[in-house]
N, C-alpha and C positions, 0 to 999 in steps of 0.2 A: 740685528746688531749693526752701530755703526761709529764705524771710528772718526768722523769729522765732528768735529766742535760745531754748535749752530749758533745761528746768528748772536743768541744772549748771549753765550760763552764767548766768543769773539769778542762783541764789545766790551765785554766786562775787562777781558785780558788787555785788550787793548788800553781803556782807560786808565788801568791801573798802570800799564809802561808807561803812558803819556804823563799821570800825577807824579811818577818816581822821577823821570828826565828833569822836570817842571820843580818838583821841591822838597825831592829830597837830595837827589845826585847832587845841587849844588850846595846844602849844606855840607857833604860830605865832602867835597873838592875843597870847600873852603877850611878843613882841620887837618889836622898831624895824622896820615895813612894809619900810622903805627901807632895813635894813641886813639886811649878811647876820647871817645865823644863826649863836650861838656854837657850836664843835666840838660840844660835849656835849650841844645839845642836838638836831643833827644824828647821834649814836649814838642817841641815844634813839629817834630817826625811822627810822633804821634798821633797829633792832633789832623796833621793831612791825612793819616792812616785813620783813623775815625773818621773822618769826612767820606771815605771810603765805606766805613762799616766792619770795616777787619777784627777793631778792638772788641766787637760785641759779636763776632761772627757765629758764636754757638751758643748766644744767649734767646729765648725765644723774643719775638716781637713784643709778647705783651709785658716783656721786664724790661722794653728798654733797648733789644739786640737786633740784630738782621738776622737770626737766624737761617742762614745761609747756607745751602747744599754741602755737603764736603768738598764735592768734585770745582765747585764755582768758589771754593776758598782756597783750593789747594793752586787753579788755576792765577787766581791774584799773588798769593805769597810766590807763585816762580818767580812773579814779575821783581818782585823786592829787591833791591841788593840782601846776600844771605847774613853778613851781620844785623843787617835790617829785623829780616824774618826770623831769625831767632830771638831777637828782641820781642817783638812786637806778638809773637808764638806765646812766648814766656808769658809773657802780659796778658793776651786773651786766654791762655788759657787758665788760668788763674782765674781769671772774672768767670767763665765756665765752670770750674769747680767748686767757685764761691755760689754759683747760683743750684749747683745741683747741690749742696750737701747743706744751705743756708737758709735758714727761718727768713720768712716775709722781714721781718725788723730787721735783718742783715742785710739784706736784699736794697733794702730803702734806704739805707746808710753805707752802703759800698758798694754797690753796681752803677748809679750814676757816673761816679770819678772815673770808674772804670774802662765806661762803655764811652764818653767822650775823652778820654784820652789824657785827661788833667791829673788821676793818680796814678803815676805812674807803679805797678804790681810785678811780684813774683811767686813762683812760690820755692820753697826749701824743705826737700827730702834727702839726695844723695847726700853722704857724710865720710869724713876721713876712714876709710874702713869696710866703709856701706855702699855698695852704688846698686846692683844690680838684684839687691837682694833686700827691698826696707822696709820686709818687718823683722831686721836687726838691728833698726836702728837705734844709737845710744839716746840721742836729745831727749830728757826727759821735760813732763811737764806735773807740777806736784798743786794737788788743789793745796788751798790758802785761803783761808775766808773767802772774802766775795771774788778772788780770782786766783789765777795760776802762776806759778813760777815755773818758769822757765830757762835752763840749762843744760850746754850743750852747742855743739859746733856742728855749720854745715857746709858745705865747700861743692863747684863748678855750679855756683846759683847765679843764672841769668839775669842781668839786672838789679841781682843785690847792692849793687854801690849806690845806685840813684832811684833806687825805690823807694816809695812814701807807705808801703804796705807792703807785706810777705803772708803770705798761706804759709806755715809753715807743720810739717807733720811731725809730731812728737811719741813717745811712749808714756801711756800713764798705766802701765801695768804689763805683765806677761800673762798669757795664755797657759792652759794645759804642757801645750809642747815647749814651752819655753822661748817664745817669739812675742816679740812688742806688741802689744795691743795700742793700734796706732788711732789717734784722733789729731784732727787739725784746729788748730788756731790761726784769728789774724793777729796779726802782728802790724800796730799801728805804730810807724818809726819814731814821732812826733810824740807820741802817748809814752809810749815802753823801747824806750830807744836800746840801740844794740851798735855793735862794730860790723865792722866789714869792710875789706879791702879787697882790691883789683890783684886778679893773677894774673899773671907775665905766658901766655900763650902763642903756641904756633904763629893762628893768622886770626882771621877774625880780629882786626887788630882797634877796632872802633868801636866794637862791640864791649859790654861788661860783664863779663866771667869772673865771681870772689869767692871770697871763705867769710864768711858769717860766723859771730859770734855772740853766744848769748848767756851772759853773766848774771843769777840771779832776777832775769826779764821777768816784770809784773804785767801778766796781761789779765785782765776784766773777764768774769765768769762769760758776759755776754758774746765776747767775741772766741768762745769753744763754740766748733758746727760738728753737727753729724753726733754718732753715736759710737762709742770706742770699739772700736774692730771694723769700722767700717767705710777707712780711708784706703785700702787697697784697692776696693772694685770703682770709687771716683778716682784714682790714678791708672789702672787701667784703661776705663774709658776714653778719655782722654789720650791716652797713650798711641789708641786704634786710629784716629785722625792726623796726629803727630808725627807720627814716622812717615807713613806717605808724603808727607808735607815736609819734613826734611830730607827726604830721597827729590823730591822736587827743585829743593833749594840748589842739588847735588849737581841737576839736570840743569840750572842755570849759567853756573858756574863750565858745566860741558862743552853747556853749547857755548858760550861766549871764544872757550877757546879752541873751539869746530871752527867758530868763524874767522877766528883769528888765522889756525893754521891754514883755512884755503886761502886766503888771500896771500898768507907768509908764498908759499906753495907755489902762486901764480907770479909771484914778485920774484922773488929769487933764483939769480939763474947760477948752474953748475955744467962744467962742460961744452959750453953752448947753449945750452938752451933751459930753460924756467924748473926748478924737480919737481915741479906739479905734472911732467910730463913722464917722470921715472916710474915702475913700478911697485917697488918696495914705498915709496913715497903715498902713492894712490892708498897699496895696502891698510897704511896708517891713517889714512884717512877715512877708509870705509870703518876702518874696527873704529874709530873715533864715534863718527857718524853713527855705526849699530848702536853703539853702546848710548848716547845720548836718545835715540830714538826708544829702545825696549825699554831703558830707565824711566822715561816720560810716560811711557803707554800702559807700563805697569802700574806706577804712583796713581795716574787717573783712573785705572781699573779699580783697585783698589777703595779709591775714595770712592768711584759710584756702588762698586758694595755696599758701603758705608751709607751712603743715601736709599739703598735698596734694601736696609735693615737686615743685611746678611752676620752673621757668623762673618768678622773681617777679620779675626787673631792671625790665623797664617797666613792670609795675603798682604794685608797688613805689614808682620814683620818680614816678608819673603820682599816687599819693595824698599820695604830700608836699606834692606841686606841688601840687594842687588844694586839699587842706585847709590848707595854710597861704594861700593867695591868698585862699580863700571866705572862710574863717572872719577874715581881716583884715579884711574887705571887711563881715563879716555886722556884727560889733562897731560898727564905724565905724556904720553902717547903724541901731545900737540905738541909737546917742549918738545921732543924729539925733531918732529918736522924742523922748530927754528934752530936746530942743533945746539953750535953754543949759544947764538943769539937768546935760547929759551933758556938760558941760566942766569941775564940778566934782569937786572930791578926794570931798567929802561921799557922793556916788552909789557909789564907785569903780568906776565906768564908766573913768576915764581910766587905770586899774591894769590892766583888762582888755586896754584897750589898748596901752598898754606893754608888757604880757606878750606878747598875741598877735604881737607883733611881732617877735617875737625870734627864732621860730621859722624864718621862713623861710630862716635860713644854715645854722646847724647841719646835718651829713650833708647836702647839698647843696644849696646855694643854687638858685633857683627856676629861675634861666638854664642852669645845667650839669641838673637832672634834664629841663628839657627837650630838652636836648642827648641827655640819656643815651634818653630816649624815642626819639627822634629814630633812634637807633644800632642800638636794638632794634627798628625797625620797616624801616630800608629796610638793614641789616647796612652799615653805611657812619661810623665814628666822626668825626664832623664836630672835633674836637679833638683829635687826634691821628695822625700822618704816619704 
């Protein structure tokens, strides 16, 4: 067993901080904090992010991807800014799901764009109603001569405002029990155009979080993938790599404001002398410090399951849950150090916070991956009959 990164790992991590410093942080300096980001200059971000390999990250080599360890992709997205990697998450893994559920002639007509970065992708499941649970969802899709119609609202779709494509999961029927019999379509914007608008969110403030809406949408028999009922087990999949990977995003955001409070810590003096020397001060800074390190160590445990072809459900969700709760908790924890100073914008401690907060819904809210824990340890699903 060995807990140091080696040399690959390093560099990789390494390069991908040095491409983020180099070209994306200064498009992001160059826009409104609080607004999202225009299209263009999200290709741009993209297209460094494929030059990377990220967008193809769990595509295999011979479609086109880098197929990429979990553990050596979960390693590059810390490096990201987290509205970054929630983007760009969204994005590949869409081309991921297009590739596992999609006939060779889909594959040849929508994984190029994908995997270099030029279309930009999402996909649309959770709905006004639905999140944690979709196969209730309402979105229908009703065959029509040679394609489908499609209606029905979807809402917190990553991406949806500047996307050129949506995987999007519908119901074309119920089951015995009464639950959606779920199949995915693409949704080409250009082809079978739809609405969608930006929500007004926490933090993540660069980032595109909408609600999608789809009016009588005519999509083409060709762009149905998969076989009906069998979009659940390619959204779990998918799901297994994800969480770690935004428990990671969690840990970026941590540590940023670990380094902020020691220095705050070591600058600041009270009574005479610096409260990096008090120790209620220190205290907050070890619990800071724990808590970004077990959140890191976990997330990477984790994903190398994932490369070790393990059963990763519980670990999996046990590192979402953790790094997002810790690393909420750790932030919170640094504001404290700058006392009031941490309630100003001027610090952006309070952006940290924002951000980090976001995290906890996306791919399973904190209450269901304990559940799903919960399922994987006594074989007993406490949510569902």
């Amino acid at each position: 067993m060995d807990f140091q990164l080696n040399f690959e790992q390093k560099m990789v991590q390494e390069s991908t901080r040095k491409m983020v410093e180099r070209e994306i942080n200064p498009i992001m300096a160059a826009h409104d904090a609080d607004k999202p980001l225009p299209k263009a200059a999200m290709q741009k971000i993209f297209a460094s992010c494929a030059a990377m390999g990220l967008t193809g990250a769990r595509i295999p080599e011979e479609a086109g991807g880098t197929a990429m360890p979990a553990l050596i992709m979960g390693l590059m997205y810390e490096q990201l800014p987290p509205a970054i990697a929630l983007a760009v998450m969204a994005h590949e893994g869409t081309g991921s799901r297009l590739f596992n559920s999609s006939s060779p002639e889909q594959r040849e007509r929508f994984l190029p764009g994908i995997i270099d970065g030029s279309t930009i992708t999402c996909t649309g499941v959770s709905e006004p109603g639905v999140g944690s649970d979709p196969r209730s969802i309402k979105t229908r899709a009703v065959e029509d001569g040679d394609g489908y119609i499609i209606d029905g609202r979807k809402i917190w779709i990553t991406n949806s405002t500047i996307c050129d494509l949506m995987n999007v999961t519908c119901s074309v029927g119920n089951d015995e029990r009464g639950l959606s019999q779920m199949m995915r379509f693409v949704v080409e914007r250009e082809k079978s155009p739809f609405s969608a608008r930006e929500i007004d969110v926490l933090g993540l403030k660069q980032g595109h979080i909408g609600e999608v809406l789809f009016e009588a949408c005519r999509v083409p028999k060709e762009n149905a993938m998969g076989e009906a009922g069998d979009a659940a087990k390619v959204l779990t999949l998918s799901w297994l790599a994800n969480r770690p990977v935004l428990g990671l995003a969690c840990v970026h955001l941590a540590q940023r404001a670990l380094d902020m409070a020691v220095a705050y810590a070591a600058d600041r003096s009270q009574f005479g002398r610096p409260i990096n020397n008090f120790q209620l001060i220190q205290g907050l800074l070890a619990d800071i410090a724990a808590a970004v390190t077990t959140s890191r160590l976990l997330c990477y445990y984790a994903l190398n399951c994932i490369d070790n072809g393990e059963r990763a459900n519980h670990v999996s969700a046990m590192a979402k849950r953790h790094a997002t709760v810790a690393c909420n908790r750790a932030v919170s924890m640094a504001m404290e150090v700058h006392g009031a100073m941490g309630l100003t914008r001027e610090m952006g401690l309070e952006q940290l916070f924002r951000d980090v907060r976001m995290f906890i819904v996306p791919d399973g809210t904190t209450q269901i991956l304990t559940l799903i824990e919960g399922r994987e340890l006594t074989g007993v699903p406490a949510y569902r009959h």
